[in-house]
C-alpha positions in Angstrom: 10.9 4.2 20.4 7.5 3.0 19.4 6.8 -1.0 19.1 7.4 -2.4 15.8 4.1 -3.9 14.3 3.1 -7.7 14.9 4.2 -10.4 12.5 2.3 -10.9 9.4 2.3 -14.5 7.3 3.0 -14.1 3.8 -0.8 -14.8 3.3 -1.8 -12.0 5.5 0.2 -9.8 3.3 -1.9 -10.7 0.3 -5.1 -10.0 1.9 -3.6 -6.7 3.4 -2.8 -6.1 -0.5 -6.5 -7.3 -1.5 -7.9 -5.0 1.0 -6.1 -2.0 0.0 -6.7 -2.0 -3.8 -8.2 1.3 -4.6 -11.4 0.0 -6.8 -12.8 -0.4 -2.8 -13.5 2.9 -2.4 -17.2 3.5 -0.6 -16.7 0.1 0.6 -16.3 1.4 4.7 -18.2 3.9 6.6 -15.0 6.0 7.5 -13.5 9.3 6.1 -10.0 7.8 5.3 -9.8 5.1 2.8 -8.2 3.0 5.0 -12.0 2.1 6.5 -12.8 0.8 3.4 -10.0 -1.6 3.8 -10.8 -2.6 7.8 -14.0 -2.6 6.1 -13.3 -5.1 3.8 -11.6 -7.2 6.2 -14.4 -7.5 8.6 -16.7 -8.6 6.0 -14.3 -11.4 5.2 -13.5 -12.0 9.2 -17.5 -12.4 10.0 -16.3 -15.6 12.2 -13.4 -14.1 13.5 -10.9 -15.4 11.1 -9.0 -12.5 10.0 -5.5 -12.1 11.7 -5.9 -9.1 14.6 -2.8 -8.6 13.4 -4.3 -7.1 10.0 -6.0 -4.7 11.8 -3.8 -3.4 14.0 -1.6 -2.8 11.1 -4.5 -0.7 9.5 -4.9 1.3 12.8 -1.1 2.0 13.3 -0.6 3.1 10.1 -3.5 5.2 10.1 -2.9 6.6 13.5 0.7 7.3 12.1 -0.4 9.6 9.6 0.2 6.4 6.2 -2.5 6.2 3.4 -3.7 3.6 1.5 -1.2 4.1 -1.7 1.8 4.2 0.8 0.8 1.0 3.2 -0.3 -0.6 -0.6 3.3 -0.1 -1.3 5.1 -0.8 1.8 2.9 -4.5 1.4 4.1 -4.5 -2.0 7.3 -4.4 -1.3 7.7 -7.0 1.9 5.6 -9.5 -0.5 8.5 -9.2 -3.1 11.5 -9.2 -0.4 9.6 -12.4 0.4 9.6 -13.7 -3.4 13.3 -13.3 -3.5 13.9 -15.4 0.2 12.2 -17.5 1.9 8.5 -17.1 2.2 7.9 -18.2 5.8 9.4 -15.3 6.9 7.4 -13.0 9.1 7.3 -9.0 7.5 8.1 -6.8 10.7 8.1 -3.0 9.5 10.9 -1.0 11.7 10.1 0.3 14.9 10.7 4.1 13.1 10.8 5.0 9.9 14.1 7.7 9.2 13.4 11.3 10.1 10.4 10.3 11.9 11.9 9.8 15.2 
């Protein structure tokens, strides 16, 4: 059973979201669309200041075989769980997705 990914602060997912939004295409070096988004992020984390947690999620997904459109929604979706409880509350994704193993 793999790891589940770190913690993210409801503020991470908003700049995870940011990141992600399709009208950054070019923006990265990469082949996948997801560079655009680490990309983006490293531009913004010059000093250091973006999460590592942010970028790990971009690599695990990635690695895993996700998109842009289906992390996009998967952040979409933990920022709205988090509009209806509390919004301190870390997002951790599930160590497996059904089916997947």
């Amino acid at each position: 059973m793999a790891d589940p990914l770190p913690e993210l602060t409801t503020a991470d997912l908003e700049l995870l979201q940011t990141a992600l939004d399709p009208r950054l295409d070019g923006f990265g070096d990469g082949g996948s669309c997801l560079d655009d988004a680490r990309a983006f992020l490293d531009r913004l984390g010059g000093d250091g200041s973006i999460s590592q947690a942010l970028q790990h999620w971009l690599a695990s997904w990635q690695a895993a075989g996700g998109n842009r459109d289906t992390l996009r929604l998967m952040v979409s979706t933990l920022l709205a769980e988090r509009g209806a409880g509390s919004a301190e509350q870390p997002a951790v994704l599930p160590a497996s997705e059904p089916g997947r193993g």
